[in-house]
C-alpha positions as CSV (number, residue, x, y, z in Angstrom):
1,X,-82.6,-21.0,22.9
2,X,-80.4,-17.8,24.0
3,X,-76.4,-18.3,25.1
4,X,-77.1,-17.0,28.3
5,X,-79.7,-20.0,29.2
6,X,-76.5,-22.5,28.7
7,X,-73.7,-20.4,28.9
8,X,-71.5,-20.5,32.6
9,X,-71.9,-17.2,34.3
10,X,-69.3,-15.2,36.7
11,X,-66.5,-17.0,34.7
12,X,-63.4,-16.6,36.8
13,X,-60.9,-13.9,35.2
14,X,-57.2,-13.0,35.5
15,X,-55.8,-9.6,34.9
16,X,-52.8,-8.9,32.2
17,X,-50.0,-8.1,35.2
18,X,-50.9,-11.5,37.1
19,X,-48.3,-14.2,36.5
20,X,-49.3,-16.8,34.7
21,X,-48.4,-18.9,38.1
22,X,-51.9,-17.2,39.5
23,X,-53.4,-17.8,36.1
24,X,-52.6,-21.1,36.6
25,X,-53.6,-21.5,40.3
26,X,-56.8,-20.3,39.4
27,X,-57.2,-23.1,36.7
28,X,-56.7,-25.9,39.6
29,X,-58.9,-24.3,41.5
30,X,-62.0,-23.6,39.7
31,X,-61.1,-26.9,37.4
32,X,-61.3,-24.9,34.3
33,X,-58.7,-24.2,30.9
34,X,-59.9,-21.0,29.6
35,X,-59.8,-18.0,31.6
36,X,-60.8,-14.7,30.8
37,X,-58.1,-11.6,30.3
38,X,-59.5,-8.6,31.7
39,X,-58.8,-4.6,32.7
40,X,-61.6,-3.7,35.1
41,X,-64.3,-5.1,33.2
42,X,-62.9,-4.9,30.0
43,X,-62.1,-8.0,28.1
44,X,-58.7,-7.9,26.7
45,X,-57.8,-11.2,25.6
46,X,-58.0,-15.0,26.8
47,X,-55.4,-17.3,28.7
48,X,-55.6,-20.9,28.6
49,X,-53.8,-23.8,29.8
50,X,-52.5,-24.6,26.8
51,X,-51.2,-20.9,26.6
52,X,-49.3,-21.1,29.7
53,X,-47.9,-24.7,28.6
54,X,-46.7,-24.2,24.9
55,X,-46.1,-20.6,24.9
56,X,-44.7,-20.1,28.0
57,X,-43.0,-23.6,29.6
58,X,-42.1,-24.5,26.3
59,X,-39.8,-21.5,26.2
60,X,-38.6,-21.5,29.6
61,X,-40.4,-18.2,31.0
62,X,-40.3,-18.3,34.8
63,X,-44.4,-18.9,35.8
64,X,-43.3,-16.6,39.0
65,X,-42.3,-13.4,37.0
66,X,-44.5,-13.9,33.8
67,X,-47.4,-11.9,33.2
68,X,-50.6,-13.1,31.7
69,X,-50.4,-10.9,29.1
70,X,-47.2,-11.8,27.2
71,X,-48.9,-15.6,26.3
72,X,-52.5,-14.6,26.6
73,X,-54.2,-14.7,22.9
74,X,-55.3,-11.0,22.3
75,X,-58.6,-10.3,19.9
76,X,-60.8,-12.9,21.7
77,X,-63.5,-14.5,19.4
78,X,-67.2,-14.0,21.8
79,X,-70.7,-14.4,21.0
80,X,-73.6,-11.7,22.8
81,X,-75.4,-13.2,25.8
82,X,-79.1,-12.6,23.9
83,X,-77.6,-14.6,20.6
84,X,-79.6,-18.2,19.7
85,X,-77.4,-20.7,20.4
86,X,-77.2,-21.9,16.5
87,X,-75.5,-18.4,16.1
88,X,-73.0,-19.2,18.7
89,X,-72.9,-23.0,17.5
90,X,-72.1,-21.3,13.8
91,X,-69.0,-18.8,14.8
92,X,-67.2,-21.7,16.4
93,X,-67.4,-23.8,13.5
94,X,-66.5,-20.4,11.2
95,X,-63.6,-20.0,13.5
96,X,-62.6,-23.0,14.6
97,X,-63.0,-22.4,18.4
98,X,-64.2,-24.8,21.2
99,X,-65.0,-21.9,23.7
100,X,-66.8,-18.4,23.2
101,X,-66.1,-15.5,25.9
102,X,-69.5,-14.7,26.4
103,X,-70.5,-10.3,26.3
104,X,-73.8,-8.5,27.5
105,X,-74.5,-5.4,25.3
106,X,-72.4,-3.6,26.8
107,X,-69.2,-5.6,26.2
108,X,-69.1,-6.7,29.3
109,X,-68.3,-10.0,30.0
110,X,-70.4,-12.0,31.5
111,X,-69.6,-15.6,31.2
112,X,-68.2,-18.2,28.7
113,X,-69.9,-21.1,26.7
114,X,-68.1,-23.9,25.4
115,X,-68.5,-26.3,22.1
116,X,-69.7,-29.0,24.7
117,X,-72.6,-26.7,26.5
118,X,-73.8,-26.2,23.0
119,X,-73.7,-30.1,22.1
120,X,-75.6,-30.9,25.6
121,X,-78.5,-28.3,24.6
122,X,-79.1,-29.1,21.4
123,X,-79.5,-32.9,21.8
Protein backbone atom coordinates (compact mmCIF):
# COMPACT_ATOMS: atom_id res chain seq x y z
CA UNK A 1 0.00 0.00 0.00
CA UNK A 2 1.34 3.61 -1.21
CA UNK A 3 1.24 6.82 1.52
CA UNK A 4 -0.97 8.60 -0.64
CA UNK A 5 -3.84 5.75 -0.42
CA UNK A 6 -3.86 6.66 3.59
CA UNK A 7 -2.27 9.81 3.82
CA UNK A 8 -4.80 13.24 4.46
CA UNK A 9 -4.56 15.35 1.38
CA UNK A 10 -4.86 19.35 1.00
CA UNK A 11 -3.38 19.56 4.56
CA UNK A 12 -4.14 23.05 5.79
CA UNK A 13 -0.78 25.29 5.77
CA UNK A 14 0.40 28.54 7.39
CA UNK A 15 3.03 30.79 5.93
CA UNK A 16 6.40 31.87 7.96
CA UNK A 17 5.05 35.75 8.47
CA UNK A 18 1.56 34.55 9.96
CA UNK A 19 1.37 34.89 13.78
CA UNK A 20 1.31 32.04 15.44
CA UNK A 21 -2.30 33.43 16.79
CA UNK A 22 -3.59 32.40 12.88
CA UNK A 23 -1.49 29.37 13.22
CA UNK A 24 -3.30 28.60 15.99
CA UNK A 25 -6.82 29.56 14.79
CA UNK A 26 -6.38 27.43 12.07
CA UNK A 27 -5.65 24.46 14.45
CA UNK A 28 -9.25 25.00 16.13
CA UNK A 29 -10.57 25.15 13.14
CA UNK A 30 -9.62 22.29 11.09
CA UNK A 31 -9.12 20.18 14.62
CA UNK A 32 -5.58 19.41 13.75
CA UNK A 33 -1.78 19.83 15.66
CA UNK A 34 0.54 19.85 12.90
CA UNK A 35 0.41 22.29 10.32
CA UNK A 36 2.52 22.66 7.44
CA UNK A 37 5.16 25.85 6.99
CA UNK A 38 5.08 26.91 3.60
CA UNK A 39 6.47 29.80 0.89
CA UNK A 40 4.27 29.47 -2.12
CA UNK A 41 4.37 25.86 -2.40
CA UNK A 42 7.52 25.28 -0.80
CA UNK A 43 7.74 23.45 2.38
CA UNK A 44 9.81 25.28 4.84
CA UNK A 45 9.32 23.73 8.06
CA UNK A 46 6.38 22.49 10.47
CA UNK A 47 4.37 24.29 13.33
CA UNK A 48 2.59 22.41 15.82
CA UNK A 49 0.60 23.00 18.87
CA UNK A 50 3.05 22.03 21.00
CA UNK A 51 5.43 24.55 19.13
CA UNK A 52 3.21 27.45 19.69
CA UNK A 53 2.77 26.22 23.51
CA UNK A 54 6.34 25.47 24.79
CA UNK A 55 8.34 27.54 22.56
CA UNK A 56 6.31 30.33 22.37
CA UNK A 57 3.72 30.78 25.58
CA UNK A 58 6.23 29.33 27.63
CA UNK A 59 8.45 32.29 26.93
CA UNK A 60 5.96 34.87 26.92
CA UNK A 61 6.03 35.89 22.97
CA UNK A 62 2.83 37.89 22.30
CA UNK A 63 0.59 35.15 19.86
CA UNK A 64 -0.62 38.62 18.07
CA UNK A 65 2.97 39.80 16.91
CA UNK A 66 4.73 36.35 16.58
CA UNK A 67 5.46 34.91 13.35
CA UNK A 68 5.30 31.26 12.60
CA UNK A 69 8.60 31.08 11.74
CA UNK A 70 10.50 32.02 14.90
CA UNK A 71 8.93 28.57 16.80
CA UNK A 72 8.23 26.60 13.69
CA UNK A 73 10.78 23.39 13.56
CA UNK A 74 12.79 23.98 10.24
CA UNK A 75 14.25 20.69 8.25
CA UNK A 76 10.82 18.81 8.30
CA UNK A 77 11.20 14.95 8.30
CA UNK A 78 8.56 13.77 4.97
CA UNK A 79 8.09 10.65 3.20
CA UNK A 80 7.19 10.70 -1.07
CA UNK A 81 3.46 10.23 -1.76
CA UNK A 82 4.39 6.92 -4.11
CA UNK A 83 6.42 5.42 -0.91
CA UNK A 84 4.83 1.79 0.61
CA UNK A 85 3.63 2.59 3.71
CA UNK A 86 6.26 0.20 5.64
CA UNK A 87 8.88 2.83 4.26
CA UNK A 88 6.97 5.54 5.78
CA UNK A 89 6.02 3.28 8.98
CA UNK A 90 10.17 2.74 9.04
CA UNK A 91 11.37 6.64 8.96
CA UNK A 92 9.09 7.42 11.91
CA UNK A 93 10.42 4.82 13.96
CA UNK A 94 14.30 5.84 12.61
CA UNK A 95 13.29 9.35 13.67
CA UNK A 96 11.16 9.15 16.22
CA UNK A 97 8.28 11.16 14.67
CA UNK A 98 4.42 10.67 14.95
CA UNK A 99 3.58 12.66 11.69
CA UNK A 100 5.29 12.73 8.09
CA UNK A 101 4.69 15.99 5.79
CA UNK A 102 3.80 14.14 2.95
CA UNK A 103 5.85 15.44 -0.88
CA UNK A 104 4.86 14.47 -4.63
CA UNK A 105 7.98 14.23 -6.80
CA UNK A 106 8.19 17.37 -7.14
CA UNK A 107 8.61 18.48 -3.52
CA UNK A 108 5.55 19.66 -3.31
CA UNK A 109 3.54 19.04 -0.56
CA UNK A 110 0.68 17.43 -0.84
CA UNK A 111 -0.65 16.09 2.40
CA UNK A 112 0.44 14.68 5.83
CA UNK A 113 0.26 11.06 7.31
CA UNK A 114 0.35 10.40 10.77
CA UNK A 115 1.77 7.29 13.11
CA UNK A 116 -2.05 6.53 13.61
CA UNK A 117 -3.15 6.37 9.68
CA UNK A 118 -0.31 3.96 9.42
CA UNK A 119 -1.45 1.75 12.49
CA UNK A 120 -5.26 1.79 11.02
CA UNK A 121 -3.91 0.48 7.55
CA UNK A 122 -1.83 -2.05 8.45
CA UNK A 123 -4.17 -3.84 10.96
Amino acid sequence: MLVREVMTRDAQVVGPEDTIQEAADKMKDFDVGPLPVCEGDRLLGLVTDRDIAVRATAEGFDPWTTKVREVMTPGVIFCFEDQDVAEAARLMKDKQVRRLVVLNRDKRPVGIVTLGDLAVETE
